[in-house]
C-alpha positions in Angstrom: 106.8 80.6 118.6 109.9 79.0 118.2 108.8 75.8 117.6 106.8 77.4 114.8 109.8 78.9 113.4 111.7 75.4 112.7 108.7 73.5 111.5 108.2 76.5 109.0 112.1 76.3 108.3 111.6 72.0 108.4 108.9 72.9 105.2 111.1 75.2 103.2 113.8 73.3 103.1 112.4 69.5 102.7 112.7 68.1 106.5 116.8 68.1 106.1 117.7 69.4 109.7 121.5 70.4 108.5 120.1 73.2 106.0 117.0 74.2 108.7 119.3 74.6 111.4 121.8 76.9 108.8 118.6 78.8 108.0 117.6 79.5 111.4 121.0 81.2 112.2 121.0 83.2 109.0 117.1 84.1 109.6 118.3 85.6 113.1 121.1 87.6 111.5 119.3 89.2 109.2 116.7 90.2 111.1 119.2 91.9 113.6 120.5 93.1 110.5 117.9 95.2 110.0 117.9 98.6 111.8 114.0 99.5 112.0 113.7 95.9 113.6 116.8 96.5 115.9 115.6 100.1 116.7 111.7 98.6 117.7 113.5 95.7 120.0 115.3 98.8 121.5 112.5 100.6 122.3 110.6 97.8 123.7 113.6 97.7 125.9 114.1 101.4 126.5 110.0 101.6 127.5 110.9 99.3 130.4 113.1 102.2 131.8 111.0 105.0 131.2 107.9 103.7 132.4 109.5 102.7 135.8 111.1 106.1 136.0 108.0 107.9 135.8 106.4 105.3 138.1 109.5 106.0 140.9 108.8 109.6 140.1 105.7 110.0 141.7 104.2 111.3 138.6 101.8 108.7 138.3 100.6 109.4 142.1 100.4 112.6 141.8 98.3 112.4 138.4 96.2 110.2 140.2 95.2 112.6 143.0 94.9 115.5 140.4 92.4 113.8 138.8 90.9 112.7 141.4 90.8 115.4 144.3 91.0 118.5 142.3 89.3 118.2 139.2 86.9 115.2 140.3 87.1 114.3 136.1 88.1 110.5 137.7 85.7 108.9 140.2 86.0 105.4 139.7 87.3 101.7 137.3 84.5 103.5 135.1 86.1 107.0 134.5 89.4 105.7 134.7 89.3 103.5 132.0 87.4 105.8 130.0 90.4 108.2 130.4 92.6 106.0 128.9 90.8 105.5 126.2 90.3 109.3 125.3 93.6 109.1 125.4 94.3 106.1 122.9 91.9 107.7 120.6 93.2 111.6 120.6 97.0 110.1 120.1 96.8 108.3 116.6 100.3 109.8 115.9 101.7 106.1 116.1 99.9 103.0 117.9 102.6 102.3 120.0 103.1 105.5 121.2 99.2 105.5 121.6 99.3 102.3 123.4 102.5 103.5 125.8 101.0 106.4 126.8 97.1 104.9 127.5 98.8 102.2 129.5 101.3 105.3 131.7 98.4 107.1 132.4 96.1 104.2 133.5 98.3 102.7 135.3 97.6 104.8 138.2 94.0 103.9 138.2 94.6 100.6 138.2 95.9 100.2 141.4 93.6 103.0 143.2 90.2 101.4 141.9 91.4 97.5 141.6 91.4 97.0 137.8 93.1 94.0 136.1 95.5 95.0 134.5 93.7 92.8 131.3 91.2 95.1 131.4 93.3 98.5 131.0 95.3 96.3 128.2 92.3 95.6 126.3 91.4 99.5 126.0 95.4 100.1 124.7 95.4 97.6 122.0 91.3 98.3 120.8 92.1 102.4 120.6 95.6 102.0 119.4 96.1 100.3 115.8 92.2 100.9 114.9 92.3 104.5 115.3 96.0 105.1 113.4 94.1 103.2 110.5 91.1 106.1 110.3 92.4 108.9 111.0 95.6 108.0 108.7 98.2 111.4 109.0 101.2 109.1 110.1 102.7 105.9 109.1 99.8 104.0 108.3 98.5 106.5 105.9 101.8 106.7 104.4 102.0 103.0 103.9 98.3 102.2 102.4 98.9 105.7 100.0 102.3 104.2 99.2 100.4 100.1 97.9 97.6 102.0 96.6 99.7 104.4 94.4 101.5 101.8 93.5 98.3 99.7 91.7 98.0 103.0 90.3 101.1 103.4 88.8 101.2 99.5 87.8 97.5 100.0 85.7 96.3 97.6 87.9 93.4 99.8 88.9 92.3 103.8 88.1 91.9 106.7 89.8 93.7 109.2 92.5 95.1 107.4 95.4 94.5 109.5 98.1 90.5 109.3 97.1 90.5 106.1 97.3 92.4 106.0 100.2 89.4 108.3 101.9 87.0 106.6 100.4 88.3 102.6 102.0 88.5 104.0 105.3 84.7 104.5 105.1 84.6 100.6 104.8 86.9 100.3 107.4 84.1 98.6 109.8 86.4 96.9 112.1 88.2 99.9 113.3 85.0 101.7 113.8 83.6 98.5 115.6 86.1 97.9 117.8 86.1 101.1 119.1 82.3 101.2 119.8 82.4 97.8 121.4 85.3 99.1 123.4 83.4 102.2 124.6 80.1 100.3 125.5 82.5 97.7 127.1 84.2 99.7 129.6 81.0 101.8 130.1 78.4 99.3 131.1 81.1 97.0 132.9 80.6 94.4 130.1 83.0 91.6 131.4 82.4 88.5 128.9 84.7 85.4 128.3 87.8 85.2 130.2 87.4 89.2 131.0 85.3 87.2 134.1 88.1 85.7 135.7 90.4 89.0 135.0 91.5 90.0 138.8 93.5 93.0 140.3 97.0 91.5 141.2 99.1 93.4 143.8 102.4 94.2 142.6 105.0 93.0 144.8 108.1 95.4 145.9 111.2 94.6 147.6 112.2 96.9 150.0 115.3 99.0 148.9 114.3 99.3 145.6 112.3 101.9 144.9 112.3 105.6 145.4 110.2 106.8 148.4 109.0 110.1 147.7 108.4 113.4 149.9 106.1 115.4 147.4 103.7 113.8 144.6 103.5 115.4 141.3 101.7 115.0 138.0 104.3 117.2 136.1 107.1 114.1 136.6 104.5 111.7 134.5 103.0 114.9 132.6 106.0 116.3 130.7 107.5 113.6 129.8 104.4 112.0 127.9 103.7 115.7 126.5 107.3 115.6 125.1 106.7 112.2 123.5 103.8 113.1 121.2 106.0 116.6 120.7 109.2 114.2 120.2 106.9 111.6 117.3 106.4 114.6 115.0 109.6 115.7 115.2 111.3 112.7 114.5 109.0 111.8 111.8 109.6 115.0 109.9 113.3 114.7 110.3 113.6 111.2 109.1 110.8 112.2 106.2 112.7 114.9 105.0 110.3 117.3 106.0 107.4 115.1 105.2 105.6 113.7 107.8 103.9 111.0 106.3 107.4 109.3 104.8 109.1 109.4 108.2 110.0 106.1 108.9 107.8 104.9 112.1 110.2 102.7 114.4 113.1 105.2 113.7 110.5 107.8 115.3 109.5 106.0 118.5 113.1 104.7 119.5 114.2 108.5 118.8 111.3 109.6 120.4 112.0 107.3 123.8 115.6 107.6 123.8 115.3 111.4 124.1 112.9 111.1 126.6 114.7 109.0 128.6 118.1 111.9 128.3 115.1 114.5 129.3 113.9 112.4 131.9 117.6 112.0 133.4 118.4 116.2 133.7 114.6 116.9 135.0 114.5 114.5 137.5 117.7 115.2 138.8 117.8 119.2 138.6 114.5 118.9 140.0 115.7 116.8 143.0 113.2 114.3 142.0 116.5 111.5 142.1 119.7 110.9 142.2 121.9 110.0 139.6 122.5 106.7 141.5 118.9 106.1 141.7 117.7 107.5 138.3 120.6 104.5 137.0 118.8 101.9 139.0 115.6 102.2 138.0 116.2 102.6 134.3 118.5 99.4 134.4 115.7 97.9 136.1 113.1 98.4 133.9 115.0 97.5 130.8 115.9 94.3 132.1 112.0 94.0 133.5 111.0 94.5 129.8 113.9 92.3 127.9 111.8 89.6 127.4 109.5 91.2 126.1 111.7 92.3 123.2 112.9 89.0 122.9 109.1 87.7 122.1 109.2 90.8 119.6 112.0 89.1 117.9 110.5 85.7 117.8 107.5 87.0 116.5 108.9 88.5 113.4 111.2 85.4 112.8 107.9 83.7 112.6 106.3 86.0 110.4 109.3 86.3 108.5 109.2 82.2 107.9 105.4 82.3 107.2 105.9 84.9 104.6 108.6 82.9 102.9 105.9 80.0 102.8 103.9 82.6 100.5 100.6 81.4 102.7 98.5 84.2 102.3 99.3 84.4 98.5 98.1 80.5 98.5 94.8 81.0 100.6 94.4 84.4 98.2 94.8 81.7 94.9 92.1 79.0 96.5 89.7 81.9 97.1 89.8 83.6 93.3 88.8 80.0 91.8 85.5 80.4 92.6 84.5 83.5 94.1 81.1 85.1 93.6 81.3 89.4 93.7 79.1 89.4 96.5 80.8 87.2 98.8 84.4 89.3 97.5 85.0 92.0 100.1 83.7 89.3 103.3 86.6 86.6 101.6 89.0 89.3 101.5 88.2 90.5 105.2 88.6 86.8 106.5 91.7 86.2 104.3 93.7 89.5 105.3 92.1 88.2 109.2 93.6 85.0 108.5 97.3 86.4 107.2 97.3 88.8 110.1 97.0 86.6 113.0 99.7 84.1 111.3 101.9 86.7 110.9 101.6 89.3 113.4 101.1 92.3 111.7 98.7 94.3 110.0 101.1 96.3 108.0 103.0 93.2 106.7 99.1 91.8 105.7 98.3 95.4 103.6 101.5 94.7 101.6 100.3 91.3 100.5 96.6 92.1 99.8 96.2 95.0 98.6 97.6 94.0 95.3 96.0 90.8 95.4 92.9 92.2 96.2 92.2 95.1 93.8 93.4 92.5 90.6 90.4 90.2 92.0 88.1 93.4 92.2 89.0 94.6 88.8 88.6 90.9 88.0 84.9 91.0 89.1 83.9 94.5 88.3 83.9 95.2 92.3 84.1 98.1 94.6 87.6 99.1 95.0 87.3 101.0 98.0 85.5 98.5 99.6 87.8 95.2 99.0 90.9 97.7 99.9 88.6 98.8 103.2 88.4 94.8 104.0 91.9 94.0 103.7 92.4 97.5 105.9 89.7 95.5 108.7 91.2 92.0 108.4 94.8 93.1 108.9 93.7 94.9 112.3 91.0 92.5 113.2 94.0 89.5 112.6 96.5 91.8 114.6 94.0 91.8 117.8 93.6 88.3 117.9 97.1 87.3 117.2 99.4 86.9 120.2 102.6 87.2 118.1 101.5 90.5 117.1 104.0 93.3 118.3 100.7 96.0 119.1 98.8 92.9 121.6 103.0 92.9 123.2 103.4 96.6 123.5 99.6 96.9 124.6 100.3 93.9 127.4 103.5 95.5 128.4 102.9 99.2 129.1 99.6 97.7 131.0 101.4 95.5 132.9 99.5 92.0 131.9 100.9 89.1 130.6 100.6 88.6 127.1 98.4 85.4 127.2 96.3 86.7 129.6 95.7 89.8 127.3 95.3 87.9 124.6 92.4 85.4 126.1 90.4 88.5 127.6 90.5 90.4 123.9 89.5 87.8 121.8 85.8 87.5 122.9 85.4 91.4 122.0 87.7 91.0 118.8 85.3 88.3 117.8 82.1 89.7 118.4 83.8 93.1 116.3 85.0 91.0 113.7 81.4 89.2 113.2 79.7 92.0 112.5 82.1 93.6 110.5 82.1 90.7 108.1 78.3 91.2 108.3 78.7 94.5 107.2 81.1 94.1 104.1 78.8 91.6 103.5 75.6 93.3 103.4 77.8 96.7 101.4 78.3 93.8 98.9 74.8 93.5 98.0 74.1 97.5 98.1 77.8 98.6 96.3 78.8 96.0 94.0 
């Protein structure tokens, strides 16, 4: 990634390695300028500690033979997988929460029943981002109302936003896709691609350093995930002024985790769970387990800060509307928003660059509206899975414990075979709605 950053810097600024080098330090200052950047790095840091608190807990054991022993619900890789993706579709609040909390609860599993840790990262990042994009009452809903409004507003194109917000989500075939392919993925035991080489690794622990516990109990991993879905809402009512789809996203996770972790510190301890000494120990721990994780974070938008700067998707969008027939528009749009996404890293980043480019093509070509919005929707997710600078395929990797490139090799194959027949699909709604 940072290699990528100073050859995009090296093309901005003509090859001169005095004003690429001036850039790079004023690219890294603003960006740690910015607060909802500096306050997503602190969660990614602040996960660490809470995840290895609730681990030390016993929370995760005890969940484990809860669902196991008395209920029976979990019986094998199967049904714990499956689990975890209930999970990471009933918590669309926020992906990374969604992501967070599928990867706390499998985590468990994973060790009992032997599965790579590829495989429980692969359901986190397919149930997270794909479905906060359908079922759209938090920040994504907020942020495609907010570019579609604003076409709106601009005359670009006609009509009430929020109908044809509803109405692109119907086209939002990847989403759907993914999650099917997921499902049938983890319930047949479909391992394809690099998936086959995926193996349980054992996770080392030095002696001394963590917490041996007398009793097991769900309620030490239980409450504290309960109060993080409570925590989201709250947070993203207070920071949007009573509105929950204007509160600002990474102000509401970092709230929401930083709270938990206070919580976390008087439960544990008034419960006799830990001691002060050890509660310290394994918080520092896992916030220095997870620091370079943030630091990829921050590489990752420095690169998709620089590849914004060299205006590449609105180049690719320019070669495209040369000569573009209306049948072939919403299938261009999908691979060009796909395209953007994976250089980039984010999905979000991708909607604010497309959208306006590509409702002026469709009002150019008499197209479906819905449908070209819906494509750039699908591309910016489909992009997002497949890139490995994306912050969802980080957060997905680090709450599953899996290393980012192996996470990365073991999703595409699924990604790809989603993304194919989603472009067949805006493809053949081309022909039918155009």
């Amino acid at each position: 990634m940072f290699g990528g950053i100073i050859l995009g810097l090296f093309i901005l600024h003509d090859f001169s390695i005095t004003l690429s080098i001036e850039a790079l330090f004023d690219l890294f200052v603003s960006l740690l300028g910015e607060p909802w950047i500096l306050k997503t790095l602190g969660f990614a840091i602040l996960v660490g500690s809470v995840m290895t608190l609730i681990e030390q807990s016993g929370g995760i054991e005890g969940f484990v033979e809860f669902m196991q022993k008395k209920v029976g619900l979990v019986k094998s890789a199967r049904s714990a997988l499956i689990l975890s993706y209930i999970i990471g579709v009933i918590i669309f609040i926020e992906s990374s929460i969604t992501s967070l909390i599928a990867g706390a609860v499998g985590r468990g599993f994973v060790k009992e029943y032997k599965i790579p840790a590829a495989k429980l990262a692969f359901v986190c990042d397919s149930t997270s981002a794909p479905i906060s994009s359908l079922i759209v009452l938090n920040g994504w809903g907020a942020l495609l109302l907010g570019l579609i409004a604003t076409q709106i507003q601009s005359g670009v194109i006609e009509g009430d936003a929020i109908t044809i917000l509803l109405e692109s989500l119907l086209y939002n075939f990847y989403a759907m896709i993914a999650l099917i392919v997921t499902f049938i993925a983890i319930w047949f035991n479909i391992d394809i691609g690099a998936m086959k080489n995926a193996k349980f690794v054992v996770t080392q622990t030095k002696e001394g350093e963590s917490l041996k516990q007398k009793t097991k109990s769900m309620y030490f991993m239980i409450v504290p995930i309960v109060l993080m879905v409570i925590f989201v809402f709250v947070y993203l009512y207070i920071t949007g002024n009573g509105n929950l789809l204007k509160g600002s996203g990474s102000s509401a996770i970092f709230y929401t985790v930083l709270t938990t972790l206070i919580f976390m510190f008087f439960y544990y301890i008034l419960k006799k769970n830990m001691t002060y000494k050890t509660w310290g120990l394994n918080a520092f721990k896992g916030a220095v387990k997870l620091f370079p994780i943030a630091m990829i974070l921050l590489f990752s938008f420095a690169i998709g800060e620089v590849t914004s700067e060299l205006k590449t998707g609105e180049y690719l969008a320019s070669l495209a509307q040369e000569s573009l027939n209306i049948y072939l528009l919403a299938s261009v749009i999908f691979l060009l928003s796909s395209l953007i996404s994976f250089s980039t890293g984010t999905s979000w980043g991708t909607f604010s660059i497309m959208i306006p480019i590509a409702a002026s093509m469709a009002i150019a070509l008499d197209a479906n509206v819905a449908l070209v919005i819906g494509a750039v929707i699908s591309g910016g997710i489909f992009g997002d899975h497949c890139s490995p600078i994306s912050d969802t395929t980080i957060i997905s990797s680090m709450a599953s414990d899996c290393e980012v490139v192996e996470h990365v090799n073991t999703q595409l194959p699924y990604a790809l075979i989603s993304g194919a027949i989603a472009l067949l699909l805006f493809f053949i709604s081309s022909l039918l709605f155009s």
